[in-house]
N, C-alpha and C positions, 0 to 999 in steps of 0.2 A: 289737564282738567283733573280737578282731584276729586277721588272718590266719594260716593255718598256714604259708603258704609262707615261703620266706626273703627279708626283704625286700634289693633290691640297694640298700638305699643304707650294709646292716649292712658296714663297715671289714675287713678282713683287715687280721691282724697282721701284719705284715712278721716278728716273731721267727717269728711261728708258721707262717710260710711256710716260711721256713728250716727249720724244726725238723722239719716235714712233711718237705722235701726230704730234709735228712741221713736220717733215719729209711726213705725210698725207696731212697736210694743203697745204705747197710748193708744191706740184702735185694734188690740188683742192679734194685731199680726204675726206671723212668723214664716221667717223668712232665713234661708240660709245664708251662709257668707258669701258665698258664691254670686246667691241672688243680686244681695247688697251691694257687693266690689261691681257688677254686671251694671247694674241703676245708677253707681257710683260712676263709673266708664262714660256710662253714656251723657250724664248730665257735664263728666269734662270735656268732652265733644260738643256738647248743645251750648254751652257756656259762650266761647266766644264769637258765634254763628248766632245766638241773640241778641246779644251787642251788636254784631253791625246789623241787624236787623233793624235793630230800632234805631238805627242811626237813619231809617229809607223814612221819605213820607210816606205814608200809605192813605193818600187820601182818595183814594181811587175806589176802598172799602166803604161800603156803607154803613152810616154808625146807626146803631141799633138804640133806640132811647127808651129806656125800661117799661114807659105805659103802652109801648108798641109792644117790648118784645113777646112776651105771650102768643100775641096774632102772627109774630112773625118766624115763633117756631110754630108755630100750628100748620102754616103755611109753606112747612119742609124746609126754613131757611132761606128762604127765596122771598124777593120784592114784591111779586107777581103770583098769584093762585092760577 
């Protein structure tokens, strides 16, 4: 069974470093390299664990239809009050 954590030996993209950065700077962030390669790690870990995610039906989720949702986070995210 493979671990949940992230393992260190997963690549950071260098694009994706970058893109993390620029995306920082435009909303006045700063953030260190360390931060960025760390964000960078982890989205190459979430990458392909989304993919097959969205490969699942999930019809099991209830869809939320935007003139509901209001009541339905009011509601704590539940069906049922």
């Amino acid at each position: 069974m493979e671990s949940s954590s992230i393992p260190t030996t997963t690549a950071a993209d260098p694009a994706t470093v970058a893109m993390l950065a620029a995306m920082a700077r435009r909303r006045d962030l700063a953030f260190d390299e360390a931060t960025l390669t760390a964000a960078a790690t982890l989205d190459a870990w979430l990458a392909p664990r989304q993919l097959e995610l969205r490969q699942h039906e999930l019809s099991f989720l209830e869809l939320v239809e935007p003139p509901t949702a209001f009541q339905w986070l009011e509601q704590g995210g539940r069906s049922t009050a």
